[in-house]
C-alpha positions as CSV (number, residue, x, y, z in Angstrom):
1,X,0.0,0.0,0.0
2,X,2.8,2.6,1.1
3,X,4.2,1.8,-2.5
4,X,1.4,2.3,-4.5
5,X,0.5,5.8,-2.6
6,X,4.3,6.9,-3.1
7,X,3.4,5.5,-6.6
8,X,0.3,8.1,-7.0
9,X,2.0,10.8,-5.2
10,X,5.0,10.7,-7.8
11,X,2.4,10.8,-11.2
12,X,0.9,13.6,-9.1
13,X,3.8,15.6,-8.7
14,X,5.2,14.8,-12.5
15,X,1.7,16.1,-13.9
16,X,1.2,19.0,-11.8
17,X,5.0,19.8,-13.1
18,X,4.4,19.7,-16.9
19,X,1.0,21.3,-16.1
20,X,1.9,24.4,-14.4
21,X,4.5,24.9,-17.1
22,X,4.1,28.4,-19.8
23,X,4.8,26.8,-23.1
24,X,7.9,27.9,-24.2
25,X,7.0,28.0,-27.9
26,X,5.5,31.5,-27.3
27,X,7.2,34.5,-29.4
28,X,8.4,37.4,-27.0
29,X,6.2,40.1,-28.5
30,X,8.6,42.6,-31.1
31,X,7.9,46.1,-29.7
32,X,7.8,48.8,-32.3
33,X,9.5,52.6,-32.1
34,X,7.9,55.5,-33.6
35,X,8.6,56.4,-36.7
36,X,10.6,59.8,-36.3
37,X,14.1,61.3,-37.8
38,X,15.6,60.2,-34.3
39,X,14.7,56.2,-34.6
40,X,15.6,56.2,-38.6
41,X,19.0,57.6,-37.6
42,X,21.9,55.5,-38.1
43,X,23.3,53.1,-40.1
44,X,21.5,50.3,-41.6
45,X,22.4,47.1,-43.7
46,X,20.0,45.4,-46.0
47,X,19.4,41.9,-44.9
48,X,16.7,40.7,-47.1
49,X,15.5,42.0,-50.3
50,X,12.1,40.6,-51.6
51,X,12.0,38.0,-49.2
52,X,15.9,36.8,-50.2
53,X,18.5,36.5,-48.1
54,X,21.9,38.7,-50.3
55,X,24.3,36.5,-51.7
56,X,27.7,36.3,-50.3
57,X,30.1,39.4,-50.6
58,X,27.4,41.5,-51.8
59,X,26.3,44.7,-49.1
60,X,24.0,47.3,-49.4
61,X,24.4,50.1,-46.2
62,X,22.7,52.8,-46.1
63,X,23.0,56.1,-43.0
64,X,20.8,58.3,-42.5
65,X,21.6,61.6,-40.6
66,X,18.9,62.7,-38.8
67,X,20.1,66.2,-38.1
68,X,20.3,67.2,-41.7
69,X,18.0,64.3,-43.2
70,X,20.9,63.8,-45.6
71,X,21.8,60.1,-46.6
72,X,25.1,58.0,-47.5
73,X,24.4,55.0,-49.2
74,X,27.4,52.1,-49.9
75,X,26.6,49.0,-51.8
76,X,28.3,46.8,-54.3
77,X,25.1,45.2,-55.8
78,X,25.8,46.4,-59.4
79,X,29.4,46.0,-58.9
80,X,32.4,44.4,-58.0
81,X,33.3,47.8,-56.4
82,X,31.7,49.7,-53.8
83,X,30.0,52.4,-55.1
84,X,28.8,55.4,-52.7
85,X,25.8,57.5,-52.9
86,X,24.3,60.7,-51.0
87,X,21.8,62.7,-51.2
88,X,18.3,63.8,-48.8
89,X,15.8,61.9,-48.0
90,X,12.1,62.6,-45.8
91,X,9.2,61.1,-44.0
92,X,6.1,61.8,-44.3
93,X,3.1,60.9,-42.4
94,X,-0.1,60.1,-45.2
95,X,-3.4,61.0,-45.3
96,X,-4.6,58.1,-43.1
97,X,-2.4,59.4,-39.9
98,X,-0.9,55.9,-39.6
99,X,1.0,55.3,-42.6
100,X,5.1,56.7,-43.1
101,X,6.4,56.9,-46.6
102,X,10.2,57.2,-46.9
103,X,11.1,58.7,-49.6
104,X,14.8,60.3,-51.5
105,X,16.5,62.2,-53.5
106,X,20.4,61.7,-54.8
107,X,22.5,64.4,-55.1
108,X,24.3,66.0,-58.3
109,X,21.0,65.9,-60.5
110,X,20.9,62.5,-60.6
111,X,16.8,61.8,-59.5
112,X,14.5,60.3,-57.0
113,X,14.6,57.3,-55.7
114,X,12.9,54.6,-57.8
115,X,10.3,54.3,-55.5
116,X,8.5,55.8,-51.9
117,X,8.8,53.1,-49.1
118,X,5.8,52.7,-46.5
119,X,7.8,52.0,-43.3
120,X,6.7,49.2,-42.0
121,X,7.9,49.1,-38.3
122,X,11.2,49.7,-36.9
123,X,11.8,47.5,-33.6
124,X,13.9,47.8,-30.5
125,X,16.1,45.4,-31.5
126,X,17.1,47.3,-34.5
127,X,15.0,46.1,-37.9
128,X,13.8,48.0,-40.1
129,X,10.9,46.8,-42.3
130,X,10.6,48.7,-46.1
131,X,7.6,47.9,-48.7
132,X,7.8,49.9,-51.9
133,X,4.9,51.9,-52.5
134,X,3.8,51.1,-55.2
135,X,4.7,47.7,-55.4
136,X,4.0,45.3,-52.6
137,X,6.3,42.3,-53.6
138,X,9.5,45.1,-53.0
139,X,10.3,44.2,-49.4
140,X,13.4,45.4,-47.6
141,X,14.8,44.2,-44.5
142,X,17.3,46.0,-42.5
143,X,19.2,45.4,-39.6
144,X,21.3,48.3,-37.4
């Protein structure tokens, strides 16, 4: 009899154990910073392109100077050297109060951007999420 109550008394203890557990399958929640100069400021590298990761070697960086909303772009996408851009850029908040569109201008005469990005969210830990305006498939992942 003692055996069979230690018995019960061990099932007991196991199931109340794996019971009163949190499942640990649960995604800390991604908190999101306002979109402002001040939390665009820095510089940021492009992870993912249209849902691709960049292939080896290849870098696209791009700082933005909140101060003087100028920004410096680097990147070697089109080349086997790194090529360096500048020019200004601005946000601006759209007609719906809740929507941010990034948008730029090089330097020199040499045009606008070739398209407006909605900002998506930019996180505490640093990642920036792009879509293109007007095209949704033109995602753009950054990471500070």
């Amino acid at each position: 009899m003692k055996k069979l109550l230690s018995y019960i008394f061990f099932l007991s203890v196991i199931i109340l154990a794996f019971s009163a557990c949190k499942d640990d399958d649960d995604e800390p929640a991604v908190v999101n910073l306002p979109v402002n100069y001040a939390n665009l400021s820095g510089e940021w590298q492009l992870v993912s392109w249209r849902g691709e990761q960049l292939p080896e070697g290849v870098y696209f960086k791009i700082d933005f100077d909140r101060r003087d909303h100028i920004f410096t772009i680097r990147q070697n996408l089109n080349s086997m050297y790194e090529q360096q851009l500048i020019g200004s850029y601005s946000i601006e908040l759209q007609d719906d109060d809740e929507t941010y569109l990034l948008s730029g201008s090089y330097a020199y005469g040499k045009g606008d951007w070739e398209h407006s990005y909605i900002i998506s969210s930019i996180s505490v830990d640093g990642t920036l999420s792009l879509v293109a305006a007007d095209d949704a498939s033109n995602t753009a992942i950054l990471k500070k």
